[in-house]
C-alpha positions as CSV (number, residue, x, y, z in Angstrom):
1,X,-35.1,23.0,-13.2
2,X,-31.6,22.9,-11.7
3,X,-29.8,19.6,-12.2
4,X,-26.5,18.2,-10.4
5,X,-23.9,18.7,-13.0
6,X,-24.5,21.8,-14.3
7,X,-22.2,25.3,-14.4
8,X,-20.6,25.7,-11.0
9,X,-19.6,29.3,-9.7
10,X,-17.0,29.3,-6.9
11,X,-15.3,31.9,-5.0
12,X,-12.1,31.5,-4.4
13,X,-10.5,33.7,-1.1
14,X,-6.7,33.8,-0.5
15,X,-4.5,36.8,0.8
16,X,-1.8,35.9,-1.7
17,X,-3.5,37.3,-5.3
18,X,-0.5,35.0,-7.4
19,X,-1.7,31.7,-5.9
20,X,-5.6,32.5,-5.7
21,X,-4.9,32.9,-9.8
22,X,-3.0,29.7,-9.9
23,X,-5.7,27.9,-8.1
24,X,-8.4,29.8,-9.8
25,X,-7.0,28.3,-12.9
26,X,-6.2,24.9,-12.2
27,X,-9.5,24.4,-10.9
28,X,-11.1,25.8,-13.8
29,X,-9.4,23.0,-15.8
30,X,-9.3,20.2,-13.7
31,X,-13.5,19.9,-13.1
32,X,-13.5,17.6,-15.8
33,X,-17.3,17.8,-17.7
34,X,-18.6,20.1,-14.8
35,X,-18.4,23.7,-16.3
36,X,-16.5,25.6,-13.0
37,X,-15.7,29.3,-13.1
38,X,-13.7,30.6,-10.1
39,X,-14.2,34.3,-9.2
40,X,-10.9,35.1,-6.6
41,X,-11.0,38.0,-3.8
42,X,-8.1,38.6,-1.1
43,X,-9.5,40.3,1.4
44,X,-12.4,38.5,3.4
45,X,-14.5,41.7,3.5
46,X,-14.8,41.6,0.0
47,X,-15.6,38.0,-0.2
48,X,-19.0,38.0,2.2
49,X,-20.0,41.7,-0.2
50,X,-19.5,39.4,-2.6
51,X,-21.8,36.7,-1.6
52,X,-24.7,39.3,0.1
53,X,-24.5,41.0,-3.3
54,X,-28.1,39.9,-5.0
55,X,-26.5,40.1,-8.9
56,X,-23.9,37.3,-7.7
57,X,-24.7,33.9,-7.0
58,X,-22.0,31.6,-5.7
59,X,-22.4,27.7,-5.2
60,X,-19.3,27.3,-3.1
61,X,-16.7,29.2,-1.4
62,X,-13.1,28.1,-1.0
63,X,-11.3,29.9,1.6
64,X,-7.4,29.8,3.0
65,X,-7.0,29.7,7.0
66,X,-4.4,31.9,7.2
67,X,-5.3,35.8,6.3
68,X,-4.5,39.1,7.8
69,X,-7.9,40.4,9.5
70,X,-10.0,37.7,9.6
71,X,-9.1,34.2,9.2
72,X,-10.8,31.4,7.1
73,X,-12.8,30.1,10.5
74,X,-14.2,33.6,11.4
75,X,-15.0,34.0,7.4
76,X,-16.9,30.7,7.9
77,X,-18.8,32.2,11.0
78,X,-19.8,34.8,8.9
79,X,-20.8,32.9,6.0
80,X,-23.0,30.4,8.0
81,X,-24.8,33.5,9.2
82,X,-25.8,34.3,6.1
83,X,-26.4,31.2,4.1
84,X,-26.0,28.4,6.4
85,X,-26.4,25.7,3.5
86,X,-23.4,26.9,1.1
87,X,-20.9,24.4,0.4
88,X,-17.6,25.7,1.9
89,X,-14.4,24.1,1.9
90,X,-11.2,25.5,4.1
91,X,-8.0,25.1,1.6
92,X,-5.4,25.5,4.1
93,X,-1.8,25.7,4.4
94,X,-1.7,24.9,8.0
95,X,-2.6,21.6,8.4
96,X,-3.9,20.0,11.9
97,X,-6.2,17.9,13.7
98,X,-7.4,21.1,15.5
99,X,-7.7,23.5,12.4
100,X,-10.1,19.9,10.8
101,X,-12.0,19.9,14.3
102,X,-12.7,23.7,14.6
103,X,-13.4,23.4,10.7
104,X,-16.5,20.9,11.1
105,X,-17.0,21.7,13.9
106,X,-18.2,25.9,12.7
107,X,-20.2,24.1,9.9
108,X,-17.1,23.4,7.1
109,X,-18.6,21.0,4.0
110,X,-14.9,19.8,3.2
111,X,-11.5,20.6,5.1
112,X,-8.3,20.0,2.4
113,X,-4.6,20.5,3.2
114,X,-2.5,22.4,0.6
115,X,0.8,20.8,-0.3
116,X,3.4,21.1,-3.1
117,X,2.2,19.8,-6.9
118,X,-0.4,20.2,-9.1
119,X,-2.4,17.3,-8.3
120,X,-4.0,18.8,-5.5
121,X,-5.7,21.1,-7.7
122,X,-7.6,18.1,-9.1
123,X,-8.5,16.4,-5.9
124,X,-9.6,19.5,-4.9
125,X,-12.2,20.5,-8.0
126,X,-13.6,17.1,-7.5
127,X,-14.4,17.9,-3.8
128,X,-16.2,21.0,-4.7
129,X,-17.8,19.3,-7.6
130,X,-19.2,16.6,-4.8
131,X,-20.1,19.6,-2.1
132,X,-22.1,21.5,-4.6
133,X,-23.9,18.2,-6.2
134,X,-25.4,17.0,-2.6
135,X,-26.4,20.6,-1.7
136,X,-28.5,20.8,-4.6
137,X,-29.2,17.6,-4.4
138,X,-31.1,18.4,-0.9
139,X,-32.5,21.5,-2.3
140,X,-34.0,20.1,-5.0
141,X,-35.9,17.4,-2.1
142,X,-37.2,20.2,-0.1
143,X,-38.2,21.6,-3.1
144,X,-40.1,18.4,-4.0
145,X,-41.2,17.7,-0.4
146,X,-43.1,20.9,0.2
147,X,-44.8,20.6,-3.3
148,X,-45.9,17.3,-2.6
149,X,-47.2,18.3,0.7
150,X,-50.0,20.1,-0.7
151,X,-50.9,17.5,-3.5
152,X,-50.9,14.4,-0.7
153,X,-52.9,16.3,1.7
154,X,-56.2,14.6,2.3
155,X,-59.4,16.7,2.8
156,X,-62.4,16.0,4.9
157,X,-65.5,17.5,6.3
158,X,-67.3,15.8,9.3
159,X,-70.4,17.0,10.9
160,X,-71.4,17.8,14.7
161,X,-71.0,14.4,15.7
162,X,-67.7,13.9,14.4
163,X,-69.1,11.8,11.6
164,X,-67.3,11.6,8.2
165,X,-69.8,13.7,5.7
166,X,-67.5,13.8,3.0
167,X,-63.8,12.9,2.1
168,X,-61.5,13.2,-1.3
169,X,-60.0,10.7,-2.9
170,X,-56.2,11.4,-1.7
171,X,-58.0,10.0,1.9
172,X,-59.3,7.2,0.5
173,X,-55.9,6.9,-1.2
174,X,-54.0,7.1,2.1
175,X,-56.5,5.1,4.5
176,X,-57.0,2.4,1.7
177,X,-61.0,1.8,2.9
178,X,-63.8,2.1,0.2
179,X,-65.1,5.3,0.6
180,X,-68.6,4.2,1.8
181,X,-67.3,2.2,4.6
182,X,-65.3,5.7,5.4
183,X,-68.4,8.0,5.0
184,X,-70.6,7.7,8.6
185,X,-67.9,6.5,10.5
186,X,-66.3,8.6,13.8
187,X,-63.5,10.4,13.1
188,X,-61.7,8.3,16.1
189,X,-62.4,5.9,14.1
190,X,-59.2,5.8,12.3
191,X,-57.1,6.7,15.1
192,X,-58.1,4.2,17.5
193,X,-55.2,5.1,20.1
194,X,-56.5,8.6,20.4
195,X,-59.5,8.4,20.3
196,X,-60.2,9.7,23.7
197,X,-58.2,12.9,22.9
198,X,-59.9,13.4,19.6
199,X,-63.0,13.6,21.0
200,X,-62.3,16.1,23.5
201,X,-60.8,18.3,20.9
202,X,-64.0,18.0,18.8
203,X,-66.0,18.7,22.0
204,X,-63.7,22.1,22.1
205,X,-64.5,23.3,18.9
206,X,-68.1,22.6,19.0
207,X,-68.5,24.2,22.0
208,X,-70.2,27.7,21.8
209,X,-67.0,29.6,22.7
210,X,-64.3,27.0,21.3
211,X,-61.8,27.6,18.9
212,X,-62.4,28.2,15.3
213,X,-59.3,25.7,14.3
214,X,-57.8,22.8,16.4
215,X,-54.6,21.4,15.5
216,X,-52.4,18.0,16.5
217,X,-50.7,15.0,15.6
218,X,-51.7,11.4,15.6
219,X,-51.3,8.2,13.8
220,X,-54.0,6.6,11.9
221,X,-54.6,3.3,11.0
222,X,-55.2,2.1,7.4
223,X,-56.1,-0.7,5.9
224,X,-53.6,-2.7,5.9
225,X,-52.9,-2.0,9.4
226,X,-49.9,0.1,9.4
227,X,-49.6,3.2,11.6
228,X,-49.2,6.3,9.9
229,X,-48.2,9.3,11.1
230,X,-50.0,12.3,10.3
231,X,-51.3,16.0,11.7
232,X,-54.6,16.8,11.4
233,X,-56.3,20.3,11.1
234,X,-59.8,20.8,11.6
235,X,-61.7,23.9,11.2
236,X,-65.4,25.0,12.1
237,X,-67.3,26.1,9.0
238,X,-71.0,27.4,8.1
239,X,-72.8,24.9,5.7
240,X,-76.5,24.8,4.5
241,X,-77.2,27.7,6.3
242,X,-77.0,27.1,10.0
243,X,-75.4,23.5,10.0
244,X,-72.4,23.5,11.4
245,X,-69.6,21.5,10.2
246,X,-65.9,21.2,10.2
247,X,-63.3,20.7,7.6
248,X,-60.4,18.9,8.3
249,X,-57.1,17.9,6.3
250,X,-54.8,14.9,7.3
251,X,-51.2,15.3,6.4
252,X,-48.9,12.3,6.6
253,X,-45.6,13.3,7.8
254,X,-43.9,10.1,8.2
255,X,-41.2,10.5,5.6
256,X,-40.7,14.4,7.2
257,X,-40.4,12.4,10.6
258,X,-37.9,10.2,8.9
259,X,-36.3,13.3,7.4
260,X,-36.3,14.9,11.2
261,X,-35.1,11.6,12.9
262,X,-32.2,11.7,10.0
263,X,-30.7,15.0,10.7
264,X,-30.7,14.6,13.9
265,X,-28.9,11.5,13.5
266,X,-26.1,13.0,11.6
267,X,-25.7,15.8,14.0
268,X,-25.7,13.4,17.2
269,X,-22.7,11.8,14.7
270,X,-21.5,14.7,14.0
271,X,-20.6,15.4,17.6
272,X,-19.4,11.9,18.1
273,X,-17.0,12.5,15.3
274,X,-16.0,15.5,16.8
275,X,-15.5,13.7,20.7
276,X,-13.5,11.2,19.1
277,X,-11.5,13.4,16.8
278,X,-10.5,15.1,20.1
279,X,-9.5,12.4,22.3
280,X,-7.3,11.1,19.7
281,X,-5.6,14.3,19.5
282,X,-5.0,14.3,23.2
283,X,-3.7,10.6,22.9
284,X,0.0,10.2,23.8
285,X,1.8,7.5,22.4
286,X,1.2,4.6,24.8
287,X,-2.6,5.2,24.5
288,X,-2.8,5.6,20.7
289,X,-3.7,1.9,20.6
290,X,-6.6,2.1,23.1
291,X,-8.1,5.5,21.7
292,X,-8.6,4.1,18.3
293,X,-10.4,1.5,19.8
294,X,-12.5,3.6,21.6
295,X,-13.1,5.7,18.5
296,X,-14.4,2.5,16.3
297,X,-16.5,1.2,19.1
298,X,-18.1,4.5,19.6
299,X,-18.7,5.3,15.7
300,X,-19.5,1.3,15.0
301,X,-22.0,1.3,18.4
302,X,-23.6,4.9,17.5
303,X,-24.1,3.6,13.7
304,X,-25.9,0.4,14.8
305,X,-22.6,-1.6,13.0
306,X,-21.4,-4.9,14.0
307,X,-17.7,-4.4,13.7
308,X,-15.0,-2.1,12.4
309,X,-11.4,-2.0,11.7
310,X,-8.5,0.0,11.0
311,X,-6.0,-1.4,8.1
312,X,-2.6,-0.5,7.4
313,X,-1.7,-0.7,3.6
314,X,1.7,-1.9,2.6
315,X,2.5,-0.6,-1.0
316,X,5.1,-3.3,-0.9
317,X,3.4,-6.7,-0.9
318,X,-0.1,-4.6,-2.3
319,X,-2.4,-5.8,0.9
320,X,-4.4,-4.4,3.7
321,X,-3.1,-5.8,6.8
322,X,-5.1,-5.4,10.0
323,X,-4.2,-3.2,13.0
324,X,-7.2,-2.7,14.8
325,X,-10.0,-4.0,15.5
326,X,-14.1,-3.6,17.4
327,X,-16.9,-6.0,17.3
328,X,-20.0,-6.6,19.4
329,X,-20.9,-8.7,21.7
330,X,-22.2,-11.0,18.6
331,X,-20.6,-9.9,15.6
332,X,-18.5,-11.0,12.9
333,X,-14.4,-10.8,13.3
334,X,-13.2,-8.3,9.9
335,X,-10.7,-10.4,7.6
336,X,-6.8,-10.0,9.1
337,X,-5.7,-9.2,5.2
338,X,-7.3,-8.2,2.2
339,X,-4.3,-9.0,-0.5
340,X,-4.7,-6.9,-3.9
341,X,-4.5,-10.5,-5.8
342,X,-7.7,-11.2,-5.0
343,X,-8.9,-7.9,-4.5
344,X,-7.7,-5.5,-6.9
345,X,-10.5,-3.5,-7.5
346,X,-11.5,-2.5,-4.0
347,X,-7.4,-1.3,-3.7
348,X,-8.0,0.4,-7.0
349,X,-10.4,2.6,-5.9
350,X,-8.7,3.3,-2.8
351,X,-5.9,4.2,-3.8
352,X,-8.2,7.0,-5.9
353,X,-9.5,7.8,-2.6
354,X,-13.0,6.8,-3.2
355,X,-15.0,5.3,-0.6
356,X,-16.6,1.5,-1.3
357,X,-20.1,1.3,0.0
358,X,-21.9,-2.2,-0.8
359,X,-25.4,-3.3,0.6
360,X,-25.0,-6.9,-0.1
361,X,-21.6,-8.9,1.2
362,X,-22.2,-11.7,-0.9
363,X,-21.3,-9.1,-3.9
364,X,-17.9,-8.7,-2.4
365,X,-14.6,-11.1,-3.7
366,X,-14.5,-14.1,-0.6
367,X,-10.9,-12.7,-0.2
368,X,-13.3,-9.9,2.1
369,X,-15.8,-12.1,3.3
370,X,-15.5,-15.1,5.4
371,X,-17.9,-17.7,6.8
372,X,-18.5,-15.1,9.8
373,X,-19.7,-12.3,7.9
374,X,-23.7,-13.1,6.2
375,X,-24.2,-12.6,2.7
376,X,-27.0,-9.5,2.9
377,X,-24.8,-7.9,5.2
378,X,-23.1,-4.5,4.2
379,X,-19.7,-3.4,4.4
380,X,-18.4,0.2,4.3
381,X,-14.4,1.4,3.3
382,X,-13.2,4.4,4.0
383,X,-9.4,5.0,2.7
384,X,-6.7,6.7,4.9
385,X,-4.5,9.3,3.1
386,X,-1.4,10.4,4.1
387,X,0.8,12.7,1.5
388,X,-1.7,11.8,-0.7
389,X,-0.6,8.1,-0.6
390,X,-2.8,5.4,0.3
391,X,-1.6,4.0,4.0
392,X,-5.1,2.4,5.1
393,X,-8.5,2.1,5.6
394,X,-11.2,2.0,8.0
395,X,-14.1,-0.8,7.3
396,X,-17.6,-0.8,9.3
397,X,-19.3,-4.0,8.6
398,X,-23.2,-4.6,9.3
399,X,-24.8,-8.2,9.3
400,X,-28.1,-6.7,8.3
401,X,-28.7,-4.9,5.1
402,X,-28.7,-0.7,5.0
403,X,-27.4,2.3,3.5
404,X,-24.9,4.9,4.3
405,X,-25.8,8.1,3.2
406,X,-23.5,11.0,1.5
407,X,-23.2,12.9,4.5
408,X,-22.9,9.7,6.9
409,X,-19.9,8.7,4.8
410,X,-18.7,12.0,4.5
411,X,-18.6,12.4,8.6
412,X,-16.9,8.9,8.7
413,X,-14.7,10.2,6.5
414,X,-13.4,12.8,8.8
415,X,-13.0,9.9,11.6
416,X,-11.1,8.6,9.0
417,X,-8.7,11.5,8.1
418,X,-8.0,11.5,12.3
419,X,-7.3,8.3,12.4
420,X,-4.2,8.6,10.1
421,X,-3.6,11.5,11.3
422,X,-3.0,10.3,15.1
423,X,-0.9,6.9,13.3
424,X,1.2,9.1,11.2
425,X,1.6,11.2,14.6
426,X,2.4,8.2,16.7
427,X,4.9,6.9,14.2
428,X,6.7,9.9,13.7
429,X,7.0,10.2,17.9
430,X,8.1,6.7,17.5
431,X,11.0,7.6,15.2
432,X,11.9,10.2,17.6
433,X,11.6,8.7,20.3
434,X,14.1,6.1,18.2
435,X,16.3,8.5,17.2
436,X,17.0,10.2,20.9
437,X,17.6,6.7,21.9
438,X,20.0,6.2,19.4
439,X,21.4,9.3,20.4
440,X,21.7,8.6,23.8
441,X,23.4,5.4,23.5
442,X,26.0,7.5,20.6
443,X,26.6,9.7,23.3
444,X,27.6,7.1,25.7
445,X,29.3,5.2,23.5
446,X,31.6,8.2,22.7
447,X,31.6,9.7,26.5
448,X,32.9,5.6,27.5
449,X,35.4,5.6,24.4
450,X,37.0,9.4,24.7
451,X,36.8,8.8,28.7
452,X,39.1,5.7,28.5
453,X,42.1,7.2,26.5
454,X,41.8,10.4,28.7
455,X,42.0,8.1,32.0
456,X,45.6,6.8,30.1
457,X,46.3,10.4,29.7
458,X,46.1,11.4,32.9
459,X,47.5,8.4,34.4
460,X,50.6,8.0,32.2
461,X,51.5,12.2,32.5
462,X,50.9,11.7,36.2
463,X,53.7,8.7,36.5
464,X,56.0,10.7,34.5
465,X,55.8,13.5,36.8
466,X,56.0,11.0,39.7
467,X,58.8,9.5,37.9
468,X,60.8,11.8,35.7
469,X,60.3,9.1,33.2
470,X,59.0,10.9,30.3
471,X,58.9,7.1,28.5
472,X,55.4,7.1,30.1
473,X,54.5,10.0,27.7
474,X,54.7,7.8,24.8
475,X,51.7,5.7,26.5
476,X,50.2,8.7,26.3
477,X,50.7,9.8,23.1
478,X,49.3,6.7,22.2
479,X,46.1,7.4,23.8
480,X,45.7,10.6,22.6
481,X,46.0,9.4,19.1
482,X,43.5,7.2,19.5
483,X,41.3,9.7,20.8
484,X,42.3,11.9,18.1
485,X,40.9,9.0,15.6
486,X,37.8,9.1,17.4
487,X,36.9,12.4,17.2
488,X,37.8,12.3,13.4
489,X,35.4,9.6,13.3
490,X,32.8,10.7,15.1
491,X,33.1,13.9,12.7
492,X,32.8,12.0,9.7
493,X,29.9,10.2,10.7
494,X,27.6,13.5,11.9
495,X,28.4,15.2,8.6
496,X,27.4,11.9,6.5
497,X,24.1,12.7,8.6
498,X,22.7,9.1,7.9
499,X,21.1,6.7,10.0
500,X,23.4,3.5,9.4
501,X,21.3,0.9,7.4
502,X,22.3,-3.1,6.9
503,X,25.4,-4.1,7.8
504,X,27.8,-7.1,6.5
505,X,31.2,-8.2,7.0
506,X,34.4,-6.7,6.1
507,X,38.0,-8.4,5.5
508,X,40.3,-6.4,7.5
509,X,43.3,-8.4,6.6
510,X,45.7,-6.0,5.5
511,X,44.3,-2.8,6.1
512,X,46.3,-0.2,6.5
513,X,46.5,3.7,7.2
514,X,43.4,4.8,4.6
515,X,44.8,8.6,5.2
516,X,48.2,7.8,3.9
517,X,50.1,9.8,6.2
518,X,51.9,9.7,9.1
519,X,49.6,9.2,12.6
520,X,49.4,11.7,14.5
521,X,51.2,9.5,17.4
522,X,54.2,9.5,15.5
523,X,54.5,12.9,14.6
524,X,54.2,13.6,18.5
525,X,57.0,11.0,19.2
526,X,59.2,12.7,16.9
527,X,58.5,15.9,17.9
528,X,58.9,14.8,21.8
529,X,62.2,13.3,21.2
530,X,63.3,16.1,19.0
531,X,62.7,18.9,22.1
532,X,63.0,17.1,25.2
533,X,65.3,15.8,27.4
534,X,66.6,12.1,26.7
535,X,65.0,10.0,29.3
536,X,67.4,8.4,32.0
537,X,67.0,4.8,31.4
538,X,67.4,5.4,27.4
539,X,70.7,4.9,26.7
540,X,72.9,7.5,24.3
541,X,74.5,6.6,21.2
């Protein structure tokens, strides 16, 4: 029997064979008590050989994005064609919210970023680890399910009436009657809401040219008076001779309805991941605010929750501090600060990047809860990683009791990675959109201050032409020092290349040249005085 934590084969694909071996290796040691043994390949081609090739089995593949030929998308095409269940996780160097979208959005298990260190390697072995544990996890239920499917099915046999003749004890088992108050009884019976259509289908195969097997769902009705939902089979056979008699089965497929209703639950969220992953992408800066609060309304509604909220973590003062916020039209209103004080072990683990799913509220520190949110309510944190550093989390609170499954908190976890994504993209437009202000007003500052000494300039050179004074030349000189200074300065400042931080006050008393030579309006002076003509209203010694 295969369990969750046994060996682990992975194939590793990257165009560049040095790193594939670094990885390769690094994983191999970083799984922790999970045996992993990474095979590498650099060429795509090989890698799907590798995986049709029967005397290799592979429980996950990790591919790059980036590779001549066929890139790690179209490798994931090709790999979905041909074993649409293998974990695969795309280990890219070209991070972006589109490369995550089209990642999920083909059918990727996990989506990582590469970046420089050697920590990554772990985070990343404990990713596969995960992917390949729920995949065999879910096997290992089919597996289950269909086995159980043919020890649960109940057998009957009913005669030309549609009278119960016989039944086994797995339909006793399931309708809960004694079998004698069973045996005699219409089939109809125990599907009182069909029991028109049951009847005409018994009709049809008694008839002389009917069927030899009908087949249909319906819900029968036990003992207790719960509604099960089942198909039933009935087949005409020969017995006693020329008696005539069916024999039927009654499956109940209520959990496999359950099962049905659930994957089609995560798809549907699936695709609302995906819509909202998209319009925060297209969000400009002014509408990041509104999209994220589209984007938890539209998760929190579609997940039946009762609130949810975005928090921003400041390392500084070790708290969660709100930012954003959904309820419904009766829910309860998320805490505006979870401090690590009173809440250290919830930060703990998300600063490990682990999510924190409780069923029960009233489990929960009262530095989470208040009086708004019940105590069998449930409360699900998801953390938001940037630089793999903790910058926040996203919460979705419920006031009734429930679940969240691996793969629902897996797809909430991709909501999650877009939302920091689109704040860490707002911030950093905010900081440019800063920093061309700043140099706008730098470059005003400077056009106003070299503008004014070149209007003396100008206006001084002009009287001394108008004039033959050249004493208006030293006014002059005087400005174009100062503009001299300025452009020094100004110099100084871009090649120090820093954004100027707190300020305080300087005592200027006594300052003095700091160059320690001559200004540059002097040396001009003496220079002018030295070449030209002496000015008529100077008087010679």
């Amino acid at each position: 029997m295969t369990t969750l934590r046994e060996d682990i084969a992975v194939l590793y694909v990257d165009d560049e064979p040095e790193l594939a071996t670094l990885v390769a290796t690094y994983l191999e040691r970083e799984a922790g008590e999970t045996a992993l043994t990474v095979d590498t390949v650099t060429d795509p081609h090989d890698a799907l050989e590798r995986l049709t090739d029967a005397d290799t089995d592979f429980d996950c593949v990790v591919s790059d994005y980036e590779m001549p030929g066929m890139n790690g998308l179209e490798l994931l095409r090709a790999v979905r064609s041909r074993r649409p269940n293998l974990p695969f996780v795309l280990y890219t160097g070209k991070g972006s919210e589109a490369v995550a979208r089209d990642a999920f959005r083909v059918g990727a298990t996990d989506y990582m970023q590469k970046t420089s260190g050697t920590d990554q390697y772990a985070v990343l072995a404990k990713r596969v680890v995960n992917a390949v544990s729920r995949n065999r996890a879910e096997e290992a239920t089919e597996r289950y399910d269909s086995v159980f499917e043919a020890l649960e099915t109940a057998v009957y046999v009913i005669d030309g009436d549609g009278r119960f003749v016989s039944v086994d004890d797995v339909f006793v088992d399931l309708m809960g009657y004694d079998r004698e108050r069973i045996l005699g009884s219409h089939v109809s019976d125990v599907s009182p809401d069909d029991e028109r259509r049951i009847r005409e289908e018994l009709d049809r195969l008694f008839a002389a040219d009917g069927p030899e097997t009908t087949r249909f769902e319906t819900d029968v009705c036990t003992a207790d008076d719960e509604r099960v939902h089942c198909v039933a089979t009935i087949s005409l056979k020969a017995f006693d001779g020329e008696e005539r008699r069916a024999v039927g089965t009654l499956h109940d497929v209520t959990e496999q309805r359950s099962r049905q209703d659930r994957q089609q639950y995560r798809a549907r969220l699936k695709d609302v991941v995906l819509d909202t992953s998209t319009t925060l992408m297209s969000a400009e800066v002014d509408e990041v605010g509104t999209k994220i609060h589209w984007t938890l309304q539209s998760l929190g509604e579609f997940a039946d929750a009762d609130g949810a909220a975005v928090y921003s973590y400041d390392p500084d003062v070790d708290a969660l501090q709100k930012t954003h916020e959904w309820t419904a039209a009766s829910g309860p209103s998320l805490p505006t600060a979870v401090p690590g004080d009173d809440c250290e072990w919830l930060l703990d683990r998300l600063r490990c990047f682990e999510n924190v799913r409780s069923t029960e509220l009233r489990s929960l520190p009262t530095s989470i809860t208040s009086s708004a949110l019940p105590d069998d309510g449930s409360l699900l944190a998801l953390p938001m990683v940037s630089n793999w550093s903790l910058v926040g989390a996203v919460a979705f609170v419920s006031t009734t009791p429930r679940s969240w499954s691996d793969k629902e908190v897996s797809l909430f976890g991709t909501a999650a990675d877009m939302l920091s994504y689109t704040l860490e993209r707002k911030q950093r437009e905010r900081r440019l959109r800063q920093q061309n202000e700043r140099l706008e007003e730098f470059a005003s500052v400077v056009s106003h201050d070299l503008r004014n000494p070149m209007n003396v300039v100008d206006g001084f050179v002009d009287l001394a032409r108008e004039t033959g004074d050249v004493s208006h030349l030293d006014r002059a000189v005087d400005a174009l020092d100062r503009m001299d200074t300025l452009v020094s300065d100004v110099l100084e400042l871009a090649r120090q290349g820093r954004t100027v931080g707190e300020t305080s006050p300087v005592d200027l008393t006594g300052a003095s040249n700091a160059r320690g030579r001559p200004s540059r309006r002097t040396a001009r002076r003496s220079n002018w005085r030295t070449n030209s003509a002496p000015s008529p209203r100077t008087p010679v010694d």
